[in-house]
N, C-alpha and C positions, 0 to 999 in steps of 0.2 A: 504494500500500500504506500503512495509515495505519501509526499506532506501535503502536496492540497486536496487529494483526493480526502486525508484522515479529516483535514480542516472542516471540508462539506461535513464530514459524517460528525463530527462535536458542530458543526451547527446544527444539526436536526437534534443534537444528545441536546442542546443549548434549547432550542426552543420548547423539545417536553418536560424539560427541568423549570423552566421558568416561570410558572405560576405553582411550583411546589408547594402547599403552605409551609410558613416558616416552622410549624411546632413540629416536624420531622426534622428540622434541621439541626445537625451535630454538633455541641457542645464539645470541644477540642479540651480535655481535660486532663489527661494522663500521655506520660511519653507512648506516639505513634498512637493516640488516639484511645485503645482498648488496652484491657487485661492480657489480651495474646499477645502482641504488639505490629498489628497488620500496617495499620500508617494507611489505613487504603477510606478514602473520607467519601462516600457514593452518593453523600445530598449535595458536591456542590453543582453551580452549574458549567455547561462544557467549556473547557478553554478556550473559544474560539477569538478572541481576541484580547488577550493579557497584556494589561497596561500598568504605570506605575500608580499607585493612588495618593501613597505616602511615604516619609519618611522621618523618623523620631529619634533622635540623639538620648541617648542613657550616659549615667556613669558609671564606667563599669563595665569589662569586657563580657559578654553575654557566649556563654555556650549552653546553657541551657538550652531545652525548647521553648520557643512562646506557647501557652497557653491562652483559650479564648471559652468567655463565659459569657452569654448573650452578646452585647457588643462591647466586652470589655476584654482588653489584650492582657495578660500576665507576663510583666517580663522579670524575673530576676539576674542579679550580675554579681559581678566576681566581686563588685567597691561590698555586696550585703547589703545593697539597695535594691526595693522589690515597685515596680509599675505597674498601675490599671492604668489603659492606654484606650482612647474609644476607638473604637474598629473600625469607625468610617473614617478620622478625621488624623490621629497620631496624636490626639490633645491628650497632655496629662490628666487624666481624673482623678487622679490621686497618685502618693508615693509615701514611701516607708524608708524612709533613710535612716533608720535610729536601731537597724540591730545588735551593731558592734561593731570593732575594727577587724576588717580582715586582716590575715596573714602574709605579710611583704615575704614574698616568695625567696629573696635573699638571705631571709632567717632560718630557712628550711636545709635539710640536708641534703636534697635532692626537687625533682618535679621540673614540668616546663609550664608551670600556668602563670603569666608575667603580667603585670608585674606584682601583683596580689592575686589571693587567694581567699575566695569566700565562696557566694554559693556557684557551685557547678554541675550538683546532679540536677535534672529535671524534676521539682518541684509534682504534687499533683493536689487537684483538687477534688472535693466534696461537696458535690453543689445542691445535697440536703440542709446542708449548713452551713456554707456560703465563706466556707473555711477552706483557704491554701496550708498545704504542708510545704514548709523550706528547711533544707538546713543548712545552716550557715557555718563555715569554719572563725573561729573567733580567735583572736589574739590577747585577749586577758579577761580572766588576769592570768592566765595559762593555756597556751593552742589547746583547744578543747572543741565538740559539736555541739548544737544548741538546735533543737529542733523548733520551728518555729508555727504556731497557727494564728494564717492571716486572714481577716473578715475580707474578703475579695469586693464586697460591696464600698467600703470609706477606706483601706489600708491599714486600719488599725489591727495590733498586736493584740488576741482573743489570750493567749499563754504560748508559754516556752518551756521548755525544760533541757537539760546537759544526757546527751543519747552517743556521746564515744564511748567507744567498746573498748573493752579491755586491753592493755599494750598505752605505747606512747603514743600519742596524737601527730606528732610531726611526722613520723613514719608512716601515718595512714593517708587515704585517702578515702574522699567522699564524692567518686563519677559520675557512680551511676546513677539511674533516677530513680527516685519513689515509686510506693506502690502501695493501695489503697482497697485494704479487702478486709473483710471479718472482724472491724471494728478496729484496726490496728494498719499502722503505717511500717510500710517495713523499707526499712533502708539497708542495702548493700554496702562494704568498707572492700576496699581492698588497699594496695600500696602508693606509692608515689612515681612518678617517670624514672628511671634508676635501678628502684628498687632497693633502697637507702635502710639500715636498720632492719631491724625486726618487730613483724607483725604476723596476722593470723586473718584471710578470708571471712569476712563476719556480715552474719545478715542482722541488725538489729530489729526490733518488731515493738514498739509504741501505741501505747489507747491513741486513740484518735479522739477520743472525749476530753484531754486533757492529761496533764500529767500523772503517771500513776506507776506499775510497776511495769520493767521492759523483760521482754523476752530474747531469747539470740541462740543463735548457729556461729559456732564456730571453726574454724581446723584446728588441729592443732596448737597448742603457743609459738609463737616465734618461729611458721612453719610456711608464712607467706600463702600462697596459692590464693592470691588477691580475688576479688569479686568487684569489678572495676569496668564493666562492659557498658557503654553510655545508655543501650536500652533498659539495665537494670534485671528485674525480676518478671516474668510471667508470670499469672492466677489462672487456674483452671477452674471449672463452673462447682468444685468442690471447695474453691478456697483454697487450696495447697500451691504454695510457692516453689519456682522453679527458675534454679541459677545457675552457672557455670563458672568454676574456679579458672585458675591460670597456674603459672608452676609452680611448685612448693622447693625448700632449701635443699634436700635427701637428694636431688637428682633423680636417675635410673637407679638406685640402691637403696629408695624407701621399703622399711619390714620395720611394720609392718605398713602396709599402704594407708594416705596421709591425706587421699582426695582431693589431690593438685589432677589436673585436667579431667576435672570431673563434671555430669549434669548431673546436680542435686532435686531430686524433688520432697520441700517440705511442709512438715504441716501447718495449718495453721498458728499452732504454738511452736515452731520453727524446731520442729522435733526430725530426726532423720525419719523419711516413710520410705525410700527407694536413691537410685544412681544409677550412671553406668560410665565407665572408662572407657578409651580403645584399647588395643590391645597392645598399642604400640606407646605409651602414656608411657614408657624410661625414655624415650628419646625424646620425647615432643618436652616431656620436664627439663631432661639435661640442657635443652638446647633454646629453654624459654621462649618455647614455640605455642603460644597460650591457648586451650581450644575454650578459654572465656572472654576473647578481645570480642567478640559477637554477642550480645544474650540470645537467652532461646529465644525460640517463637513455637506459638501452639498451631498449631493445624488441623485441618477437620480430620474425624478418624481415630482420631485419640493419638496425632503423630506429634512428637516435636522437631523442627529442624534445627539442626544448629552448625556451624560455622567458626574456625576459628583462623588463628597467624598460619596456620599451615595450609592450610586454602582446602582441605578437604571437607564438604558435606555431608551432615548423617542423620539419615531422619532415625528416630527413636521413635518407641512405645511409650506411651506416660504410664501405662501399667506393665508390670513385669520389664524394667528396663532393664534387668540381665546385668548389671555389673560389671568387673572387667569382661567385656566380649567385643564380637564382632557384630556393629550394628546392624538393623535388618538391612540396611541399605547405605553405601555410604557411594564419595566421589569426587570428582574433582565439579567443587564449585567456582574455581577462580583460576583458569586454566593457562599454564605457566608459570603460577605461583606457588611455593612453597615455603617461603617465609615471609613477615609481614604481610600476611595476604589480606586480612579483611580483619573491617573494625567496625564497631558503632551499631549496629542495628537494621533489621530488614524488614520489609514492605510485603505483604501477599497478599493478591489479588487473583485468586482462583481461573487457572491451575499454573500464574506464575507467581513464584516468591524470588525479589530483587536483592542482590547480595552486593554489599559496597567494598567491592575488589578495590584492591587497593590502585591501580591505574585505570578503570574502568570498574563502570558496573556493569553485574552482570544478571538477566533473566535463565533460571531455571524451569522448567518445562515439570513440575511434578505430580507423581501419580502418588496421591494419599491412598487407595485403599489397598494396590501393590505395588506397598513402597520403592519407587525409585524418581529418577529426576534425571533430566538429560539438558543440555546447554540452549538455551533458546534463540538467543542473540547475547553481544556484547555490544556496550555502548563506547562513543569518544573517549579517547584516550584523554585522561586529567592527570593533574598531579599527585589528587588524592580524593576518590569518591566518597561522597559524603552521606549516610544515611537516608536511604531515598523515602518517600510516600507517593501515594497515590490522589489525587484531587483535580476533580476536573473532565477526567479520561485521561489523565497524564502521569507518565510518573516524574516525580521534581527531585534534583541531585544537584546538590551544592559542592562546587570544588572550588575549595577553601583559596585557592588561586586571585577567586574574584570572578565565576563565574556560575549563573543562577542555569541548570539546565532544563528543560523539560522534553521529554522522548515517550516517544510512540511507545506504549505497554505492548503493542505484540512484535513492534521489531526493532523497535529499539531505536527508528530513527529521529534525528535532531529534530524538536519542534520549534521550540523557543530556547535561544541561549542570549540570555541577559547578564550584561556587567553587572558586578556589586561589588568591587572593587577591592572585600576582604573580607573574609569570615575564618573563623576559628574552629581548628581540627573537631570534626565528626559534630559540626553544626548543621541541622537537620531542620528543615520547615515545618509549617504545620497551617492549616487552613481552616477558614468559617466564616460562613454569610459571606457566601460568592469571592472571598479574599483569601490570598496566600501570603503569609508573612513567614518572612527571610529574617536570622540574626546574621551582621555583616559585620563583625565587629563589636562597635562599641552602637551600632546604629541596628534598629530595625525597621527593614524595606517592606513596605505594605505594597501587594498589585491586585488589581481588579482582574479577576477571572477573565471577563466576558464584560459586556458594555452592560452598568444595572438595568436591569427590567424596568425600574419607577427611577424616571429625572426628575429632579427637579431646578427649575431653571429660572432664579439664581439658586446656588446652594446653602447661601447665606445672607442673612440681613443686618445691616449695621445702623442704628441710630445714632444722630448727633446728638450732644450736649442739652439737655432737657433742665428745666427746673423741678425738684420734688413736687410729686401730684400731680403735674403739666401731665397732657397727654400730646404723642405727637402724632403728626402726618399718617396715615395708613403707609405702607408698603407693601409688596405682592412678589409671591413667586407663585410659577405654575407646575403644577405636577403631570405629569405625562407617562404613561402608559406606553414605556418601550421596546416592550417586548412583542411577540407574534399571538399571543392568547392572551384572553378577557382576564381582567385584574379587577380585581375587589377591592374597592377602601372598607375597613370594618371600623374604623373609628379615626380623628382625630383630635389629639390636645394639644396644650402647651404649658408652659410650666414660665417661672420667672416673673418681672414686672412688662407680660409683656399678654394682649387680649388678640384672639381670633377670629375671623368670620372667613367663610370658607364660599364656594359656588358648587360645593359637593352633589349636595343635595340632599335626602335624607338616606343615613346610611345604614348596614351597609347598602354600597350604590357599585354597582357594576361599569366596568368602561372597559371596549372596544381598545383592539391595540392602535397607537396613533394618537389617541384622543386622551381627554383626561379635565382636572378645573384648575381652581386656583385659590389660591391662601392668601386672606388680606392681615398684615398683621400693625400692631401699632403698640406704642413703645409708654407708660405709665411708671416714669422713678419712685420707689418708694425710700429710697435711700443714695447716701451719694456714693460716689466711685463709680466702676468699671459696672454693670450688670449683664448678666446671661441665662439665657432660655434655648429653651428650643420648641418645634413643634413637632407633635411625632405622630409618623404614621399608620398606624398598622394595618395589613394589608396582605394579600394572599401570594405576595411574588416572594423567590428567594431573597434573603440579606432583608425581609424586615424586622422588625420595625425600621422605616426609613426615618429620614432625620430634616429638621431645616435646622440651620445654626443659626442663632440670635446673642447680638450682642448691640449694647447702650450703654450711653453716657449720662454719670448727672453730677456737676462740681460744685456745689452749693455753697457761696462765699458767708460767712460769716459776718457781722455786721461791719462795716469798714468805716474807718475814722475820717473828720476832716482834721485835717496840718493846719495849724496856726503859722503866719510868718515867721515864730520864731520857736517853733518845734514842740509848742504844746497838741498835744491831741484830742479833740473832743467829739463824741458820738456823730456820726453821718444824720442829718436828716432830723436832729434832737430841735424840742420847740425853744431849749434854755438859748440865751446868748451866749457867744462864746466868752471863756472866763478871759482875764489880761492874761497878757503875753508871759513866759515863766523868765523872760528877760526883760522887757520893757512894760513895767507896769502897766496901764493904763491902755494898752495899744491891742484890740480885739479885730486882727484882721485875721480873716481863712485866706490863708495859700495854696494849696493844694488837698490832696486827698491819697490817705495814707493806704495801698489796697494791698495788705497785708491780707490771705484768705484765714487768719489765723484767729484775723483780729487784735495780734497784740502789736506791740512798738517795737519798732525795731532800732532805726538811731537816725540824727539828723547831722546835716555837714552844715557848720558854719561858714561865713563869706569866705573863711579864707583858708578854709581846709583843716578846721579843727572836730572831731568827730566824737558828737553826746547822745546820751541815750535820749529816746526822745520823751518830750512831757516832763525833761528833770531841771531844775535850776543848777546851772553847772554855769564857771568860770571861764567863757569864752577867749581864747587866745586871742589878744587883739593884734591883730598889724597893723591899724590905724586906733587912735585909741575913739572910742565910743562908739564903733563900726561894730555893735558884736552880734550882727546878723544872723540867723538861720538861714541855711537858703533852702537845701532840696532833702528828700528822705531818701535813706540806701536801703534798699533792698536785700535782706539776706538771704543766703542759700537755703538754710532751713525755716525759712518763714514760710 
């Protein structure tokens, strides 16, 4: 299938997607979307023309996932600064900057994450409760973990508690992502880039109701076999956890065996229930060849696939996984490679699952119910494939180079290859309401799938300077109906100091693609400074609720004074006369007019450059004697 032929076929996927209602649409909430970790997101709509939408500057290098909860983005960074981001727009709605000092990576004995270190697993939410899980690495009053629960709706801190495992904290690390099942958060440890010290592969497992007692899996003490794969942990529809180590200290000469390049599956109380090794697990340890730089992924069937540095693929049983053996199925999943071959996390989308080769990625062709997989395509050559998903009809691969890619799912060909000029190892997208958001760094790139269904045109309204209570001018934008099928308005409001009337009609009202009304809004300050509203849609197309942006001004001066000639001050507009001059007795002239928004005094210059506070009897420097004029008011910076 060439590219414009796939193009036509995501425009026809584009137009029956496009009046989806919004309440089937996917809340992006845990790494790669689910408990299995598919990355494969099938409400949005087709890619047929991906444009930029936004971009938002963080502090704080971002390898996390974004996360999106209605139309709020979740971004956490390395600074332990955590963003709610609005999903149309990149506007801060809030931030959490107050968890603690990360860890300046130069204090460390090992690691490449620069130049601090704070959160880097993928956070996950719970959106019964409207609660982020983060954890943060902290710098005092001792490198330690701090698990953190964030109200996703204002950013505020709900509780914390300290969840490092066992062993010294500098030696550990915290990659992988969260995982949110049976009441408890379970977080992955494994080591640092190096391999520096001694540590122990540890899943910890935390109430997610708040602080209480923690559970944990570990190896051995001081036996390594890190748990450090960016997709983290898998949950199967039991609740049992499943994760893969990396090598342990023993090499080829563990006795007894020590569960370095192992797939764990455990229970909910992170109790051991099952494994399995290869068979070939002394060389792959000797040679820190990790068959955990991939997490699992579940697959239908009751199969796991899993992938590691040595490029082989092996689907497993989740039941009876047989121990050290020979898998039911194993292979070359990244062909040519045998070391460093794949990291970060894979994508499946029935019957291919996407493997982030480490020069390419690559599609697997597999059969879940007799187990095996065959090479499907391979994609452009990168410098380093980055954990793909699926959104849109596309799958999207970020190589870290600075290049956003999107390819054809069944052959792999180039769709869309977009600059992003930098992103960070096994930095991975994730999408919601018609948008794809990229970490590129220290910035996250928001693109519009497909052109929205509902425009609106303008997309924002701004009022000028109003006086409190004043109401101003109407203003209008129009809404329009972009798409190829009937769209529904089901309601409209607004929120702010700001009233609407609408040519809707009465709703809900139905409209024709092409057609649509119009929103009269008008702007009522009840307070002074900056003000903002919005009016919101709701409506049957993908990505709603739509949005208008509203914003108003009101600077409401204070009462302002009149200037005497000689720098007394008295009430603007008062029926008194003015009192005598605080120099010249007797002499009741207004000079000016003091317009201070503050209302108070600031200072007066006399004829000849001598400078008093104003309204005081002060000693005027004379340079002629009896000339002891006032002449003008100075304006100060903070007045």
């Amino acid at each position: 299938m060439n590219i414009p032929s796939f193009r036509r076929l995501l425009l026809a996927l584009a137009m029956a997607l496009a009046l989806t209602p919004a309440s089937v649409l996917a809340d992006w909430t845990t790494y790669h979307l689910d408990q299995s970790r598919t990355g494969n997101d099938t409400t949005e709509p087709a890619a047929t023309n991906v444009s930029s939408a936004w971009n938002a500057n963080v502090s704080g290098q971002i390898y996390a996932e974004p996360l999106i909860v209605g139309n709020t983005v979740l971004v956490a960074t390395e600074q332990n600064n955590v963003y709610g981001l609005d999903a149309a727009t990149g506007a801060v709605l809030w931030s959490n900057t107050s968890l603690g000092t990360p860890v300046t990576q130069s204090t460390l004995p090992c690691g490449n994450i620069n130049p601090v270190v704070g959160i880097t697993g993928t956070p996950v939410v719970d959106t019964a409760t409207s609660l982020m899980y983060v954890v943060a690495t902290l710098a005092q009053p001792n490198v330690h973990y701090e698990l953190y629960a964030i109200n996703i709706n204002n950013g505020a801190t709900a509780w914390h508690e300290t969840v490092s495992p066992s062993g010294n904290p500098i030696y550990q690390g915290q990659r992988s992502a969260l995982a949110l099942a049976n009441g408890r958060v379970y977080i992955p440890f494994g080591g640092r880039s190096g391999d520096c010290g001694t540590y122990s592969g540890t899943v910890v497992g935390a109430l997610a109701s708040g602080p209480g007692s923690l559970v944990s899996y570990a190896l051995p003490a001081g036996h390594e076999g890190g748990i450090w794969a960016p997709s983290g942990s898998a949950v199967d529809g039991s609740g049992n956890v499943y994760v893969t180590t990396g090598n342990t200290t023993c090499g080829s000469t563990c006795n007894p065996f020590d569960f370095g390049e192992t797939v764990l599956k455990l229970s909910p109380t992170l109790g051991l229930v099952d494994w399995w090794a290869p068979t070939n697990w002394p060389s792959l340890n000797a040679g820190d060849t990790d068959v955990g730089s991939v997490g699992p992924a579940l697959l239908p069937n009751n199969r796991i696939f899993q992938v590691g540095k040595g490029g082989t693929g092996y689907i497993l049983n989740t039941t009876g996984m047989g121990h050290i053996s020979n898998a039911p199925f194993s292979g070359s999943a990244c062909p040519g490679m045998t070391a460093d071959a794949a990291f970060g996390g894979t994508a499946w989308a029935a019957p291919y699952i996407y493997v982030p080769c480490r020069t390419k990625l690559v599609a697997l062709n597999v059969n879940t119910t007799t187990p095996s997989f065959t090479v499907a395509w391979q994609g452009p050559a990168v410098s380093y494939s980055g954990p793909p998903i699926l959104a849109g009809g596309v799958v999207w691969t970020i190589d870290p180079a600075g290049t956003l890619y999107g390819l054809n799912p069944t052959t792999g060909a180039i769709v869309y290859n977009i600059g992003i000029t930098f992103a960070n190892h096994f930095a991975t997208p994730a999408a919601a309401g018609g948008r794809l958001f990229v970490p590129a760094g220290q910035v996250l790139r928001a693109y519009n799938l497909a052109p929205p269904p509902v425009t609106l045109n303008p997309s924002s309204l701004t009022f000028g300077n109003r006086p409190q209570g004043s109401t101003s001018p109407a203003q209008s934008s129009t809404i329009t109906n972009s798409s190829g099928a009937p769209l529904t308005i089901n309601s409209i409001s607004i929120s702010g100091d700001f009233a609407q009337t609408n040519t809707c009609g009465t709703l809900p009202a139905t409209f024709a693609p092409g057609s649509g009304c119009s929103v009269s809004v008008t702007f009522t300050p009840t307070a002074s400074g900056t003000r903002t509203g919005s009016v919101t849609i709701d409506d049957s197309a993908t990505g709603s609720p739509h949005q208008l942006r509203l914003t108003g001004y009101s600077f409401a001066f204070k009462a302002a004074h009149t200037l005497d000639g000689w720098g007394g001050p008295h009430a603007d507009g008062g029926t008194p006369p003015l009192t005598d001059s605080a120099y010249w007795p007797g002499w009741k002239i207004a000079r000016s007019a003091a317009l201070l928004p503050d209302a108070s005094a600031g200072y007066v210059l006399d004829g000849y450059g001598g400078v008093h506070t104003a309204g005081t009897i002060a000693n005027v420097p004379t340079a002629y004697f009896g000339f002891d004029i006032a002449r003008d008011i100075v304006f100060l910076p903070t007045a």
